[in-house]
SEDRENKE-736144 format. One record per residue (C-alpha): residue in one letter; y, z, x. Coordinates in steps of 0.02 Angstrom, whole numbers, plus 50000, padded with zeros to 5 digits. Each point is the difference from the previous one (the first is absolute). Layout:
# SEDRENKE-736144
@residuo->A	yy->Y	zz->Z	xx->X
...
***
This chain:
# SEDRENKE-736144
@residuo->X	yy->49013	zz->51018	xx->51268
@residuo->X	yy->49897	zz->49846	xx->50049
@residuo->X	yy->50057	zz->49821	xx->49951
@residuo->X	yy->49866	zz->49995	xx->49874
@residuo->X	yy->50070	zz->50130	xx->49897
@residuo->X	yy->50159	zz->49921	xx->49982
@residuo->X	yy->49908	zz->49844	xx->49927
@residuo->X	yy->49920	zz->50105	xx->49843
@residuo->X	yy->50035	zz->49933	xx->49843
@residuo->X	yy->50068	zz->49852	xx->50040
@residuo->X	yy->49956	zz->49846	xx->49891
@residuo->X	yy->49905	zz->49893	xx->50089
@residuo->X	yy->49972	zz->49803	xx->49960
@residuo->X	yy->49802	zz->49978	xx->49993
@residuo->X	yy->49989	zz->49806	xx->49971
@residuo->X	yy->50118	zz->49829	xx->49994
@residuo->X	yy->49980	zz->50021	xx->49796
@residuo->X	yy->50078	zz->50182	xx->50026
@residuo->X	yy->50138	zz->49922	xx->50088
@residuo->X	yy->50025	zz->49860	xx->49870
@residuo->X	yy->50009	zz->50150	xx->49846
@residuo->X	yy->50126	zz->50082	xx->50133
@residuo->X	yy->50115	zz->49848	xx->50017
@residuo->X	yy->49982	zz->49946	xx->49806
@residuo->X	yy->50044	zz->50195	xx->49948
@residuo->X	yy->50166	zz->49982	xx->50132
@residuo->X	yy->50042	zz->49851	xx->49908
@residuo->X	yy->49983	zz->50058	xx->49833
@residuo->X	yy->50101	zz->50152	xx->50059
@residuo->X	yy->50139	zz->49875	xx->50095
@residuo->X	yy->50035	zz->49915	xx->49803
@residuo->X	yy->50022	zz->50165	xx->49932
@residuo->X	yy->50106	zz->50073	xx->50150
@residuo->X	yy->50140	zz->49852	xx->49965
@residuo->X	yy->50005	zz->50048	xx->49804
@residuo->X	yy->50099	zz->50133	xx->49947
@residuo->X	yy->49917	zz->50116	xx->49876
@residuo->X	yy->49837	zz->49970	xx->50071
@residuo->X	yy->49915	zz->50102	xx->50128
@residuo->X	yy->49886	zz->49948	xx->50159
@residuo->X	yy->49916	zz->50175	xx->49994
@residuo->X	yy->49945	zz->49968	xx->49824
@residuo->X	yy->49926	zz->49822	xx->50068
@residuo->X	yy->49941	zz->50086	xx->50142
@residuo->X	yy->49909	zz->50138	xx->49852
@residuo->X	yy->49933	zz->49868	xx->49913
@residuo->X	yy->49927	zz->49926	xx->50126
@residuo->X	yy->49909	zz->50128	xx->50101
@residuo->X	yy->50098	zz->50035	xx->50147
@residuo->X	yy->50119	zz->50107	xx->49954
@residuo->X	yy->49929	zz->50142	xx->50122
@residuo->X	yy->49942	zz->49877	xx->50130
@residuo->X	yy->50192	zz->49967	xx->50023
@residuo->X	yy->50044	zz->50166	xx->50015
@residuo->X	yy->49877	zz->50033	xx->50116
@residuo->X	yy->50048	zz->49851	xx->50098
@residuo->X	yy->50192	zz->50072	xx->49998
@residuo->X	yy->49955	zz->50176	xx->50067
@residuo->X	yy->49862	zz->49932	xx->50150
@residuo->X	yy->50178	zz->49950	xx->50082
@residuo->X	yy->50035	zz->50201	xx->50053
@residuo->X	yy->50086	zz->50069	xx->50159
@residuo->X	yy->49836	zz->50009	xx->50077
@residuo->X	yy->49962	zz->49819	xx->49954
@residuo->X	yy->50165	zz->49968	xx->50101
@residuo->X	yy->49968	zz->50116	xx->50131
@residuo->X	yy->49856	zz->49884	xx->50043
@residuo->X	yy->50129	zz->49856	xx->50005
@residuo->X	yy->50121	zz->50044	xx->50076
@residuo->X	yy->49863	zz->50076	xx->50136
@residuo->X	yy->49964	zz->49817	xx->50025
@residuo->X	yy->49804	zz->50035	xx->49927
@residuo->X	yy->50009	zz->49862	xx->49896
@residuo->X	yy->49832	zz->49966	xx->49936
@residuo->X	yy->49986	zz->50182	xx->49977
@residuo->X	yy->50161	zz->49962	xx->49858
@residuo->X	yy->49920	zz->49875	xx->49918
@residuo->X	yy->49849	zz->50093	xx->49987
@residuo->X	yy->50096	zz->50145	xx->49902
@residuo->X	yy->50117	zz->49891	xx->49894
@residuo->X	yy->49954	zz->49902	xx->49873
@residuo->X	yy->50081	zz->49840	xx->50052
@residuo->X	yy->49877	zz->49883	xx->49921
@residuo->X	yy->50028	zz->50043	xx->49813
@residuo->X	yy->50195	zz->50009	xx->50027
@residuo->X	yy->49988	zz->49828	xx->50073
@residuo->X	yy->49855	zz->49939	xx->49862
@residuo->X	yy->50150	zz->50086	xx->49884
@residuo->X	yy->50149	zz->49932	xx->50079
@residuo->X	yy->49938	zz->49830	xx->50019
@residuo->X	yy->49958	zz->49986	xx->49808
@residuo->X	yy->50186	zz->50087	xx->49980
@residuo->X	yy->50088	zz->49875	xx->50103
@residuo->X	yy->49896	zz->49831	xx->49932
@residuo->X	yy->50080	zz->50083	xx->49829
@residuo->X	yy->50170	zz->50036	xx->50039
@residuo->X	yy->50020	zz->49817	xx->50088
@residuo->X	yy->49918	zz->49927	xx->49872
@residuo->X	yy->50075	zz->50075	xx->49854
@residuo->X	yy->50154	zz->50064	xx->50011
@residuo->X	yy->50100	zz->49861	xx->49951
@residuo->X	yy->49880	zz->49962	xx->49857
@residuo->X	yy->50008	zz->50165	xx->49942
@residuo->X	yy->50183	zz->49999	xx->50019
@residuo->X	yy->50007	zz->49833	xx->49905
@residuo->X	yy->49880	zz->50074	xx->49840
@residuo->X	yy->50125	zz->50179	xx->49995
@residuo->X	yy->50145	zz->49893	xx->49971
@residuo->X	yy->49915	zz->49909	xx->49838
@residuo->X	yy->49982	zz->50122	xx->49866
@residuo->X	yy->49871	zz->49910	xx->49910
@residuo->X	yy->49889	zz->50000	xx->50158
@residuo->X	yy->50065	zz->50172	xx->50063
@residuo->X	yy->49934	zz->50065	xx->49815
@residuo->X	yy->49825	zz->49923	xx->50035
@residuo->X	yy->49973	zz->50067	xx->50176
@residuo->X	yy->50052	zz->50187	xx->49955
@residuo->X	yy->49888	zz->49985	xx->49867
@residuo->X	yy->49844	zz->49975	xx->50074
@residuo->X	yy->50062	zz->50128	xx->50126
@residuo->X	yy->50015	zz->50092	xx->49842
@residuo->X	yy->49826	zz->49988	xx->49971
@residuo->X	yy->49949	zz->50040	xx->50180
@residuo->X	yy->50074	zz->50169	xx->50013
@residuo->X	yy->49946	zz->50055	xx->49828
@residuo->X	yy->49817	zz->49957	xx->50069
@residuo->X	yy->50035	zz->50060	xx->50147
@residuo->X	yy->50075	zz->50172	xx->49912
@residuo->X	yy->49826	zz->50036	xx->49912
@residuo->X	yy->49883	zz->49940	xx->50145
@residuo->X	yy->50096	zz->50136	xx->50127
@residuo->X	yy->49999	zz->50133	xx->49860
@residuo->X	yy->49807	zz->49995	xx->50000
@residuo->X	yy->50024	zz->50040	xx->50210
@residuo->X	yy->50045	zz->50183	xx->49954
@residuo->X	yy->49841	zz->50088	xx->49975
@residuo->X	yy->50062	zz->50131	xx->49900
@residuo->X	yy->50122	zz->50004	xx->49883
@residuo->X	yy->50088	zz->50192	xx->49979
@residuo->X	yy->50160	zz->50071	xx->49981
@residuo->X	yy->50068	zz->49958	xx->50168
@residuo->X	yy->49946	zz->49828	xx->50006
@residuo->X	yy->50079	zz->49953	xx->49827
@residuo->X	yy->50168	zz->50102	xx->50050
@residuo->X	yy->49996	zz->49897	xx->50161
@residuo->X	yy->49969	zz->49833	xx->49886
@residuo->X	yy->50153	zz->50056	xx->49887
@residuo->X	yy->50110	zz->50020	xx->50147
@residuo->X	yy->49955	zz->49845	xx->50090
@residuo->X	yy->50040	zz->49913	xx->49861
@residuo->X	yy->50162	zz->50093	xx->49956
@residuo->X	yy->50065	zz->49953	xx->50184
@residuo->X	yy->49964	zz->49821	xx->49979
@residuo->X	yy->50069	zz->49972	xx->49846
@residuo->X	yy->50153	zz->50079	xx->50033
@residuo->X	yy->50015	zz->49920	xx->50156
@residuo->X	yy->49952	zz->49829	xx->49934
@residuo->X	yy->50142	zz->50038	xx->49859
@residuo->X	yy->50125	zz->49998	xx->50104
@residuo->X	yy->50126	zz->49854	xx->49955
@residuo->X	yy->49993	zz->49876	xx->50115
@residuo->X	yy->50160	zz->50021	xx->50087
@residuo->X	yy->50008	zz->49971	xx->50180
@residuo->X	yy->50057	zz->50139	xx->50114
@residuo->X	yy->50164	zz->49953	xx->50097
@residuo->X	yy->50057	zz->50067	xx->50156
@residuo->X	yy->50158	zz->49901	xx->50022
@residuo->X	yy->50146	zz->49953	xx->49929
@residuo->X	yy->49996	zz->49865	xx->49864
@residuo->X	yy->50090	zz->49865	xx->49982
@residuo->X	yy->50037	zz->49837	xx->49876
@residuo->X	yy->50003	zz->49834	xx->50121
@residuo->X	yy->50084	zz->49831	xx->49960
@residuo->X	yy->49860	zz->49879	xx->49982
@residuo->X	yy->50040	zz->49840	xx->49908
@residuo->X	yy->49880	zz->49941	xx->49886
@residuo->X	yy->50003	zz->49819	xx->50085
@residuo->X	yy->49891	zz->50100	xx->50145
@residuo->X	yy->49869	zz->50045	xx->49902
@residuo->X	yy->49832	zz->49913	xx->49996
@residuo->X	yy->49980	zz->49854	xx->49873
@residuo->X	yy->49998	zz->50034	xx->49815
@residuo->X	yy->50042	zz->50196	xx->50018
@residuo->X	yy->50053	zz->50050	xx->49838
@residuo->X	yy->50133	zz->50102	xx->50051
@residuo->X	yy->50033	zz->50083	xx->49827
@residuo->X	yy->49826	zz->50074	xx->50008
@residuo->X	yy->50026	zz->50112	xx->50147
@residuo->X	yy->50025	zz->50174	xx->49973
@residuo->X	yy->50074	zz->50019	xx->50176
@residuo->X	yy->50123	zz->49850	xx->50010
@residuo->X	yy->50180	zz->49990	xx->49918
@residuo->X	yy->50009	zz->49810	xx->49939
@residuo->X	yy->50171	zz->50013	xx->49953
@residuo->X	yy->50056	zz->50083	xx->50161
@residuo->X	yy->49855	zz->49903	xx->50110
@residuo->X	yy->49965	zz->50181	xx->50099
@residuo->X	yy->49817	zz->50062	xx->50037
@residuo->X	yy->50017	zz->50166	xx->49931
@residuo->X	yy->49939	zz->50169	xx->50085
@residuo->X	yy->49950	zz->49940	xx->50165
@residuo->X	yy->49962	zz->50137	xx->50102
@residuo->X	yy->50087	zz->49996	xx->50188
@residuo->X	yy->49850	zz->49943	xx->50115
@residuo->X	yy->49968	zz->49860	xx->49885
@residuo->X	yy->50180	zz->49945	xx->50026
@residuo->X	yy->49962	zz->49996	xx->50210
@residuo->X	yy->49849	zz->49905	xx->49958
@residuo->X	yy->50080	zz->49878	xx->49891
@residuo->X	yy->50138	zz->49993	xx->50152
@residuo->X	yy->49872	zz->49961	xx->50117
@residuo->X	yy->49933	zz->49860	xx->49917
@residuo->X	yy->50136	zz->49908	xx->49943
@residuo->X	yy->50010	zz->50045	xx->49840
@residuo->X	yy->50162	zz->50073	xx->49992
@residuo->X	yy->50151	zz->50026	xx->50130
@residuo->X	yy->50118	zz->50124	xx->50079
@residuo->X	yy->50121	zz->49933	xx->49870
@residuo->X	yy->49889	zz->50007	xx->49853
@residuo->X	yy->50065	zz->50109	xx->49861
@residuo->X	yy->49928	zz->50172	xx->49938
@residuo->X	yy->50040	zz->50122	xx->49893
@residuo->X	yy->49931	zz->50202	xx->50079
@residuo->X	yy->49959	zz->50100	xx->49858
@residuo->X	yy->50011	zz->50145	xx->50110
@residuo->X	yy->50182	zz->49993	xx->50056
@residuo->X	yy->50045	zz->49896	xx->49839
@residuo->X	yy->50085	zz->49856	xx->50071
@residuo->X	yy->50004	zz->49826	xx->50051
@residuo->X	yy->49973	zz->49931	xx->50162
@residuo->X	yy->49911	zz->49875	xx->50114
@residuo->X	yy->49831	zz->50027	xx->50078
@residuo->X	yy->50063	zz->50039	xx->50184
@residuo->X	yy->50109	zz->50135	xx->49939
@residuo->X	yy->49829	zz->50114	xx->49919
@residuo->X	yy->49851	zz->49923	xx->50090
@residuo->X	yy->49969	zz->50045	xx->50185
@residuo->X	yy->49836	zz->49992	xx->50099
@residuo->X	yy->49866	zz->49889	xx->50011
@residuo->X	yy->49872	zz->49969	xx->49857
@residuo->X	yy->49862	zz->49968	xx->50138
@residuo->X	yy->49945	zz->50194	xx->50055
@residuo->X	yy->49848	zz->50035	xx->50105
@residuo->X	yy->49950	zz->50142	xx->49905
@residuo->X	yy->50058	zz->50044	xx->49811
@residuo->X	yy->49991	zz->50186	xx->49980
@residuo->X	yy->50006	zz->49957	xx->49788
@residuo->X	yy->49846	zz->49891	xx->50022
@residuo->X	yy->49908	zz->50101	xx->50114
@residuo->X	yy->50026	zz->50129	xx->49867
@residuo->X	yy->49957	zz->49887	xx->49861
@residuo->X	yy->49824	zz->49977	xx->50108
@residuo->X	yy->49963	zz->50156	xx->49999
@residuo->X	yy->50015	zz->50037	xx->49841
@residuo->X	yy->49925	zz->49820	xx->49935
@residuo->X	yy->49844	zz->50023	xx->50092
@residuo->X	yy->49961	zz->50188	xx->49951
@residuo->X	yy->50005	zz->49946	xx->49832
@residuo->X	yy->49908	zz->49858	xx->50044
@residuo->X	yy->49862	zz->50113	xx->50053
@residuo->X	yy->49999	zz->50085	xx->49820
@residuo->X	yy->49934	zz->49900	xx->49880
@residuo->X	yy->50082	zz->49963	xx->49838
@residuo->X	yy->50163	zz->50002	xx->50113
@residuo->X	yy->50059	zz->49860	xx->50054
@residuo->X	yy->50090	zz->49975	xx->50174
@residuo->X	yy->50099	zz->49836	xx->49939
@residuo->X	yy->50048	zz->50082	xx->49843
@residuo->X	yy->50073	zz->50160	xx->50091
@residuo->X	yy->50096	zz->49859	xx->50116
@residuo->X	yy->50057	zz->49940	xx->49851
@residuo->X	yy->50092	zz->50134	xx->49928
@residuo->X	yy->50064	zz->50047	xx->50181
@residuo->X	yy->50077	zz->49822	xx->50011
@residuo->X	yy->49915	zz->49919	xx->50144
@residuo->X	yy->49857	zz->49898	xx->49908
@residuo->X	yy->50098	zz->49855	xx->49977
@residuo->X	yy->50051	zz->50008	xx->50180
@residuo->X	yy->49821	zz->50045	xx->50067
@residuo->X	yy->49903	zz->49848	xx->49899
@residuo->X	yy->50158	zz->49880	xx->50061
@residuo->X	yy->49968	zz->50069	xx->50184
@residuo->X	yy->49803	zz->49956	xx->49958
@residuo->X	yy->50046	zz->49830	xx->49952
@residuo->X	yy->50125	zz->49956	xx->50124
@residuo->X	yy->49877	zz->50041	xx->50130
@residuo->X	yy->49854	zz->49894	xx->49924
@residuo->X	yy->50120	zz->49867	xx->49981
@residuo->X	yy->50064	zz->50009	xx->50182
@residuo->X	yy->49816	zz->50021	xx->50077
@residuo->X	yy->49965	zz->49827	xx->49899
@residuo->X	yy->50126	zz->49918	xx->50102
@residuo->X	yy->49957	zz->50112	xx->50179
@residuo->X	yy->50180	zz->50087	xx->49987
@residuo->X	yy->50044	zz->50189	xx->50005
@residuo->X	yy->50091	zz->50056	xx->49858
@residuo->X	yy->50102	zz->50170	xx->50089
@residuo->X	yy->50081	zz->50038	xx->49841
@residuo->X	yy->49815	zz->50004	xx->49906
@residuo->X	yy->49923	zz->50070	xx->50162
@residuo->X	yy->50126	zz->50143	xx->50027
@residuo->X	yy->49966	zz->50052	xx->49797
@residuo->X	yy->49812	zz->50008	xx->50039
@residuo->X	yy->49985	zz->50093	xx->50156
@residuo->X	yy->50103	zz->50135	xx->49932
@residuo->X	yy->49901	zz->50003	xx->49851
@residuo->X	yy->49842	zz->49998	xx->50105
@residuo->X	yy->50055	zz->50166	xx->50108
@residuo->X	yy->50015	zz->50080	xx->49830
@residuo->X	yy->49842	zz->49932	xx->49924
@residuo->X	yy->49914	zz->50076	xx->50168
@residuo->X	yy->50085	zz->50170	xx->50002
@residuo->X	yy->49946	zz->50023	xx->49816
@residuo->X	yy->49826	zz->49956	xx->50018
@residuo->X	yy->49982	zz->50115	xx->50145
@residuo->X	yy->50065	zz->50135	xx->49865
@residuo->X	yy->49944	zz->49957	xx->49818
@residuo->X	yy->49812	zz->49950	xx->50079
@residuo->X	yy->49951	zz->50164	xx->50068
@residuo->X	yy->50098	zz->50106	xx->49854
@residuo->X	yy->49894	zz->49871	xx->49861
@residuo->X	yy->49848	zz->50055	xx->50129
@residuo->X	yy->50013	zz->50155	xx->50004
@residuo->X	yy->50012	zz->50036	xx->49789
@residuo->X	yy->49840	zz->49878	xx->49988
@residuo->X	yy->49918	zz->50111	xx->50126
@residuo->X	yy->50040	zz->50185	xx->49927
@residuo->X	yy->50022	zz->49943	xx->49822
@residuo->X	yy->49932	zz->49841	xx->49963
@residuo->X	yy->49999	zz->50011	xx->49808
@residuo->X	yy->50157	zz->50077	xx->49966
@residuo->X	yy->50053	zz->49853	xx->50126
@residuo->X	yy->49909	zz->49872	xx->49898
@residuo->X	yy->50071	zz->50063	xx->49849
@residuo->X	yy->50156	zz->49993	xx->50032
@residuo->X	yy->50007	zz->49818	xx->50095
@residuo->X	yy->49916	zz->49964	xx->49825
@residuo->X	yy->50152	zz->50072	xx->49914
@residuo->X	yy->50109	zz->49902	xx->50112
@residuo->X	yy->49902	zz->49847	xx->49960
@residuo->X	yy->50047	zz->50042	xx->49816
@residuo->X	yy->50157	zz->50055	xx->50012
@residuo->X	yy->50047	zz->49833	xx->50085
@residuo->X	yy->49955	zz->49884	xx->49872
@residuo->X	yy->50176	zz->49982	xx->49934
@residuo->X	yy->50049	zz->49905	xx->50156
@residuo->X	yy->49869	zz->49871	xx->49971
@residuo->X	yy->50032	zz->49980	xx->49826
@residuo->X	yy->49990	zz->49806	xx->49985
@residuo->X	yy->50167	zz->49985	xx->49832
@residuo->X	yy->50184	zz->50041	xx->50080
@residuo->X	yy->50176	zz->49942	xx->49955
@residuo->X	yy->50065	zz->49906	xx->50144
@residuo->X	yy->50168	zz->49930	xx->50067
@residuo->X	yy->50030	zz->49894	xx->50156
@residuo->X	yy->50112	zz->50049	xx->50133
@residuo->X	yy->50046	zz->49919	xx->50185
@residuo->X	yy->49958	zz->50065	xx->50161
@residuo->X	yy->50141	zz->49995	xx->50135
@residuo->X	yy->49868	zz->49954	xx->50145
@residuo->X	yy->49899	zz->49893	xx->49897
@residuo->X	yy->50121	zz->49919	xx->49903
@residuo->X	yy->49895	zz->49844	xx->50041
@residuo->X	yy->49863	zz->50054	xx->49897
@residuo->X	yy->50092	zz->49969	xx->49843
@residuo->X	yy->50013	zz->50137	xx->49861
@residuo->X	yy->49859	zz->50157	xx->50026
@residuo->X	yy->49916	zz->50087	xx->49852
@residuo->X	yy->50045	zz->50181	xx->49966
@residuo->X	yy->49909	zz->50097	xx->49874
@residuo->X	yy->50091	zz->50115	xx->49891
@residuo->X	yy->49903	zz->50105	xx->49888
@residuo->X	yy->49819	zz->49971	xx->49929
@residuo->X	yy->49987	zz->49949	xx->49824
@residuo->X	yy->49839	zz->49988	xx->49886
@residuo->X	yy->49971	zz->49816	xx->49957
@residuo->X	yy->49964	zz->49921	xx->49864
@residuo->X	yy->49812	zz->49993	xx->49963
@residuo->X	yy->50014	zz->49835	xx->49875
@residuo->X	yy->50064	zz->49906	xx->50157
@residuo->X	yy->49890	zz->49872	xx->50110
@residuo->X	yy->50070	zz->50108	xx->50142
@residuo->X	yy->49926	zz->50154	xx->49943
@residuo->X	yy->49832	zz->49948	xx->49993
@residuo->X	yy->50009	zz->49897	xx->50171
@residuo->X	yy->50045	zz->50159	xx->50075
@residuo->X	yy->49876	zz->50111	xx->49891
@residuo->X	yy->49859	zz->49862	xx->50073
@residuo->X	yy->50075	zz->50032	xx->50180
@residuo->X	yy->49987	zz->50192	xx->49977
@residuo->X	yy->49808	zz->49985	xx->49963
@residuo->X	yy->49960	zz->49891	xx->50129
@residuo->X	yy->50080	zz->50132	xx->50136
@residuo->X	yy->49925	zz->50138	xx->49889
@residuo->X	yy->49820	zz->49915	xx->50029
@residuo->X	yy->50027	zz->49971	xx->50199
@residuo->X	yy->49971	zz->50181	xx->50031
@residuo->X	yy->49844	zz->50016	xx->49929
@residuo->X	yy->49957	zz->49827	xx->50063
@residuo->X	yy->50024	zz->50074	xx->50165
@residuo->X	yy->49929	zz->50149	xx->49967
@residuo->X	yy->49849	zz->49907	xx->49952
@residuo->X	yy->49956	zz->49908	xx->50135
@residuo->X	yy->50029	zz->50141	xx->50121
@residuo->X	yy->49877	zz->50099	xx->49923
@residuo->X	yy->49884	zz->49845	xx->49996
@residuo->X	yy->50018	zz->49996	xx->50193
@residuo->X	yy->49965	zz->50173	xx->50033
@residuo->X	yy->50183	zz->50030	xx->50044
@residuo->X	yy->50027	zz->50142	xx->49845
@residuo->X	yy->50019	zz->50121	xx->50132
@residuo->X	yy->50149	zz->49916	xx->50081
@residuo->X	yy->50061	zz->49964	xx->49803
@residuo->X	yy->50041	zz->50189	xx->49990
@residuo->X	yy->50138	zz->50108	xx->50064
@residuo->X	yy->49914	zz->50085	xx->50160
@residuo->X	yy->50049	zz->50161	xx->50080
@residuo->X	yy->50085	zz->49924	xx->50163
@residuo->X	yy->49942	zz->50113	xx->50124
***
């Protein structure tokens, strides 16, 4: 098998403007990525390039690394397609440095967190009815696969938002004099203002919290697991800083298939496995250390084990997502469609909300939690903000759409058979 046939099919970056749409697409899909309920495959379907990144994915094979690791490196870079992935993964990374803590800012305001989701709104209803018109026929298995995509989303996006815990939980003294300025302690859902205890702390937040000061060996806690009192050295051992995290290694694998799926949304399935808040404080910590040319370990530690995960599912959910488009593209379609569907409960812009502390960011102040979604109330000034919002992201699909087709680029517009 010559070197050449290893290279077919492989997007390939004709011009500096076709690098520009590259980077612009990773950065649309790096806002997304850091929003739970929101999907970078559906970005990356809006956009055009959701089989160019599959593709891209699948180029790095075992006989793209037998070339490597036989030291014929131009022959590698020939076969992969590195340029895309870096035209993607630069846009990505401008994003995520960029925006992370002003997306983190605009989830914790409801009024604001209300106006984003509801242009996202908008964006994957477009985006629902633009990939619907990719199938090109419509019989009884591609509307049975549409009706199951969107079953599995919804139910999955249904699921209460209760993070998974795989250690022992605990209530922590924490006096309320510790707190960041103006913390309205009686607000909190997860603090005891009577008692001054953080409440349901899970264990490895407690070794963080002992690593940086925040509490002591002597500190107080209650274990809800052996249902007693005690101090902090007497339940907590270890260190919170661990090379690799076999929880968030899962927790990439898992984020990033179903970041490969639109409609599901890798942040939102962190979310309900608990590590989201931990993840985007990891994100931030490391932007904010890079400002100042320091290494947060803590932050690093987090990412690299979520990055060994991210890699070993892309490896997986790439060629399986591959493989359907190739063998049965519309059922395929169809059902990513459905999923697309299904999934617009979890960017449904109107939620009940309480605030709650996190143990390792406790100097972030009180954190938004969403509850339950609600139908709002359509005499409001809120209501019709948001309804505004909604069309806008409604019309940037066929905006898009547009001028693709105005540039000759309909072709790329569609869902393509990746082989």
């Amino acid at each position: 098998m010559t070197d050449h046939h290893f290279a077919e099919g492989k997007p390939h970056l004709k011009s500096r403007g076709h690098w520009l749409r590259v980077v612009s697409c990773g950065m649309c899909m790096g806002v997304a990525d850091l929003i739970p309920g929101f999907s970078g495959g559906t970005v990356a379907f809006i956009m055009g390039i959701y089989t160019d990144l599959i593709r891209s994915i699948v180029s790095f094979n075992a006989n793209a690394f037998k070339l490597l690791f036989s030291l014929r490196i131009v022959a590698f870079f020939q076969v992969v397609a590195w340029e895309f992935l870096l035209a993607l993964g630069i846009g990505i990374s401008i994003s995520v440095a960029t925006f992370v803590r002003i997306i983190h800012a605009i989830l914790e305001n409801p009024v604001q967190r209300t106006y984003l989701f509801a242009a996202f709104f908008g964006l994957v209803l477009a985006s629902v009815l633009f990939c619907s018109k990719q199938v090109t026929e419509w019989r009884w298995r591609q509307l049975a696969a549409l009706v199951c995509g969107g079953f599995i989303a919804f139910a999955i996006t249904s699921l209460a938002l209760q993070p998974y815990q795989s250690t022992s939980i605990y209530d922590v003294a924490l006096p309320a004099a510790t707190l960041p300025p103006d913390t309205k302690v009686t607000a909190l859902a997860n603090y005891d203002s009577r008692t001054e205890r953080l409440l349901d702390v899970p264990e490895k937040s407690i070794a963080s919290m002992l690593a940086k000061g925040v509490v002591n060996p002597n500190t107080p806690v209650y274990s809800h697991q052996q249902q007693r009192e005690g101090s902090v050295e007497e339940f907590v051992t270890g260190n919170a800083t661990t090379r690799l995290d076999p929880w968030i290694l899962f927790c990439g694998i898992v984020a990033v298939s179903a970041l490969l799926l639109p409609g599901m949304s890798g942040c939102y399935m962190l979310t309900i496995l608990g590590t989201y808040p931990i993840i985007i404080g990891a994100l931030s910590d490391l932007v904010n250390s890079a400002l100042t040319l320091t290494l947060d370990f803590d932050a690093f530690y987090i990412m690299v084990s979520l990055g060994i995960g991210i890699l070993f599912g892309l490896a997986v959910c790439s060629r399986a997502v591959r493989w359907l488009l190739h063998h049965y593209r519309n059922v395929t379609v169809a059902a990513m469609t459905g999923f697309m569907l299904g999934a617009l409960r979890s960017v449904w812009p109107f939620w009940t909300y309480q605030y709650q502390l996190l143990p390792t960011r406790l100097q972030d102040g009180p954190q938004l939690q969403l509850l339950s979604p609600v139908m709002p109330d359509v005499a409001s000034a809120m209501f019709w903000i948001a309804l505004a919002c909604a069309v806008a992201g409604f019309s940037v699909v066929f905006i898009l759409d547009t001028i693709a087709k105005g540039r000759g680029q309909n072709s790329e517009s569609r869902i393509q058979n990746p082989e």
